[in-house]
N, C-alpha and C positions, 0 to 999 in steps of 0.2 A: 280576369281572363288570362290564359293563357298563349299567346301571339305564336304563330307558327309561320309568319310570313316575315317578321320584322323581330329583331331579338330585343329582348329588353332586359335591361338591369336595374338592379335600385340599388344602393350603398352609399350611408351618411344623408339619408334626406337626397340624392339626388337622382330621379330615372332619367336611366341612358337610351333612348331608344332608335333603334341602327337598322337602316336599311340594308338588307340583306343578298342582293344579287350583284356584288361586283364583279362576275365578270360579263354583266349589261349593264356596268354603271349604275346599278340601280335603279335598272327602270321598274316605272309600276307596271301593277296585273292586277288586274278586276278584283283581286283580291288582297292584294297588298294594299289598296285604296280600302275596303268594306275593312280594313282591320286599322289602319290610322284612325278613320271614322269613329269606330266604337272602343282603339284603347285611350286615345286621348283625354275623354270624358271621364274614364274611371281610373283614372291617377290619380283625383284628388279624393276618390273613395277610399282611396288603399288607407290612409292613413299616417301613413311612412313616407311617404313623397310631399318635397315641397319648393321643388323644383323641377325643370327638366333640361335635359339636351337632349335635340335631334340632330343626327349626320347618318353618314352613311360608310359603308365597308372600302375598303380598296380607294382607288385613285376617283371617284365621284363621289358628288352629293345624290344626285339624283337628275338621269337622263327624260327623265319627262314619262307618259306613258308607253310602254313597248309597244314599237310600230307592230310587229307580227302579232303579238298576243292580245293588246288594247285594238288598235290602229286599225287592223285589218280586220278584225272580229266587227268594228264597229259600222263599217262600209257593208256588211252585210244583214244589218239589224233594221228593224222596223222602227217609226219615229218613237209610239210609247217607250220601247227598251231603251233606245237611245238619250228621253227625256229623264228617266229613271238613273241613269249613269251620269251625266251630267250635272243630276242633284246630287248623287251621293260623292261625288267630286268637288262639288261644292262645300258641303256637310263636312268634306277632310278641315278646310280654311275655317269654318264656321267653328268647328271643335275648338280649332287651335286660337283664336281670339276671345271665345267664349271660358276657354281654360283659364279659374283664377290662380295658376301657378304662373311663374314667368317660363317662358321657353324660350331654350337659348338654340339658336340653329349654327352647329359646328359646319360650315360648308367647305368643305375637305376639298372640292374639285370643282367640276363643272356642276351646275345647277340650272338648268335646262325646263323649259317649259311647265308641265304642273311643279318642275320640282323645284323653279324659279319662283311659283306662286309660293311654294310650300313656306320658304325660307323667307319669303315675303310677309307670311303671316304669325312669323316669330315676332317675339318680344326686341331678340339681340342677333343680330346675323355679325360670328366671328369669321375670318376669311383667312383658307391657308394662301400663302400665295400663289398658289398656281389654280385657285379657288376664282368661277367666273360666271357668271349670268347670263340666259340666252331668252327671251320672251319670245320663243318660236311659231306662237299660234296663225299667224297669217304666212307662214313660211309652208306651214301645208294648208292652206285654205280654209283657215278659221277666222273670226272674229279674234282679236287681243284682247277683247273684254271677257276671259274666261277665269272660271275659279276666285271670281273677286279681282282680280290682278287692275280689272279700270276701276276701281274704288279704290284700293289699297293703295296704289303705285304714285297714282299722283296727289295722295295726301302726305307721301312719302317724301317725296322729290322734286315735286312740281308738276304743272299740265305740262307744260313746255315736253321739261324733259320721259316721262312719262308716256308721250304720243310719239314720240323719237322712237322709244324702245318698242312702244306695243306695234305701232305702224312696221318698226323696220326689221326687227328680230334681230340683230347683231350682236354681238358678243362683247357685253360687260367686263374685262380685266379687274381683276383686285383691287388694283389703286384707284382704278376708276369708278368702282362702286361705292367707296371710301368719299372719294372728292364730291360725289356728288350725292352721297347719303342717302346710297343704298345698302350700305353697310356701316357697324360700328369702327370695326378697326380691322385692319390684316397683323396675323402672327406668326409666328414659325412653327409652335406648335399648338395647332387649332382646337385638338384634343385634351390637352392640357389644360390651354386657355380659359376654354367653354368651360370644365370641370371644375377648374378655381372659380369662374365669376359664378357658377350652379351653387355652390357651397357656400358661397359671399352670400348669394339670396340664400338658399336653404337658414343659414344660419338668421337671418335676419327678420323682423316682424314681417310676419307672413300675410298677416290678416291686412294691412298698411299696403304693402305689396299687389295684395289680390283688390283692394280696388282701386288704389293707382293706376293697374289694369283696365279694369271695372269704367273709367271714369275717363281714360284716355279714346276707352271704345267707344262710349256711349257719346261722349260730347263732340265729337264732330259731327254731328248731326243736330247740333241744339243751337238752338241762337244764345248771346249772350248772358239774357233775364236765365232762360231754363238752365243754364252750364252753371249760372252761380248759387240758384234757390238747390240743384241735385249737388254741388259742393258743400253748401250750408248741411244740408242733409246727411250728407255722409260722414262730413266731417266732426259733426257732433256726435254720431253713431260710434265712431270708434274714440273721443277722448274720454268714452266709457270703457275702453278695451284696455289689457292690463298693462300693454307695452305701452301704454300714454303714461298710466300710472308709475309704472316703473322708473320710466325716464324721470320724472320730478324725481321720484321716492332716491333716487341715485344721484341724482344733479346735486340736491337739497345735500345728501350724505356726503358731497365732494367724492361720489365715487366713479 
């Protein structure tokens, strides 16, 4: 597909994909959401991609849904429409976990509400530092269980803190998402960053990679017995795949 809401790049195995409205911070629009939705899933058709970064243009990551455009549209829609948005809001998170690529979230700025969930449902959240997190949703009269964010958050962080953020909406600083691992690390250049560690995974067993992924999603929902009989499983599946074989055939060679 061709994306006309969000720009995308690919070069060396790695797709860029860049939220496009900085000067709204990159807030979403009904359709800027229905295209993360449907390009996510088909990056790992391309063939060429084997990794990703998302961030966004100008000084945000992404301000959440636009109040005028999303917001205000939505105060006048009837429940089926509004139940219809809500999934496909959810469907954004669902992509991005279900993606066996790693996805790296460049959060360049503020990352605000869905677009706190967004960065939430990356693999690696790098942080510029002036890069911060807001879980806004009860700040206008929603539920904090939106987009996944009370599943995601506090397997993230903890309940404690978790019910802190979703309850109070306040504003995550950089070090602060850091110290309390909601984030990997703050850089200076977040663009750079994410780039290098996209190219680290691109270049690396991909297939090892994607169900590392695979296997981090699935088992927090498993007890014990089920987490280690689908490890046995999978783990046998791939000491058939060639980078297993490689590794000895080179170990063995002292190479």
């Amino acid at each position: 597909m061709t994306p006309q809401h969000v720009d995308l790049d690919v070069a060396d195995g790695v797709a860029t994909v860049t939220l496009k409205r900085p000067e709204r911070l990159n807030a979403l629009t009904f359709e800027s959401y229905a295209e993360l939705r449907d390009l996510i899933p088909a990056l790992p058709l391309r063939g060429d991609v084997r990794a990703v970064v998302l961030t966004g243009q100008g000084r945000g990551f992404c301000a959440g849904g636009d109040v005028e455009e999303i917001i205000g549209e939505l105060t006048r829609m009837e429940t089926p429409r509004l139940l219809a948005f809500t999934r496909m809001t959810g469907a954004v998170v669902r992509a991005l976990r279900e993606c066996p690529l790693p996805v790296i979230a460049a959060v360049n700025g503020i990352a605000a509400g869905a677009g706190a969930v967004i960065a939430l449902a990356c693999d690696f959240r790098l942080l510029a530092r002036a890069a911060s997190f807001a879980f806004l949703f009860t700040r206008v009269g929603l539920t904090g269980a939106d987009m996944g964010a009370a599943y995601l958050l506090p397997r993230l962080i903890g309940l404690g803190r978790a019910t802190e953020l979703l309850m109070l909406g306040e504003r995550v600083e950089a070090e602060r998402a850091v110290e309390i691992g909601l984030a990997n690390r703050v850089v200076d250049d977040v663009h750079e960053e994410a780039t290098a560690l996209a190219r680290r995974l691109a270049d690396g067993p991909a297939f090892a990679y994607a169900n590392t992924k695979v296997m981090l999603t699935r088992e927090q929902d498993l007890d014990l017995a089920g987490a280690l009989e689908m490890d046995a499983l999978v783990q046998s599946l791939l000491m058939t795949a060639s980078d297993f074989r490689d590794f000895y055939a080179n170990w063995s060679a002292k190479r």
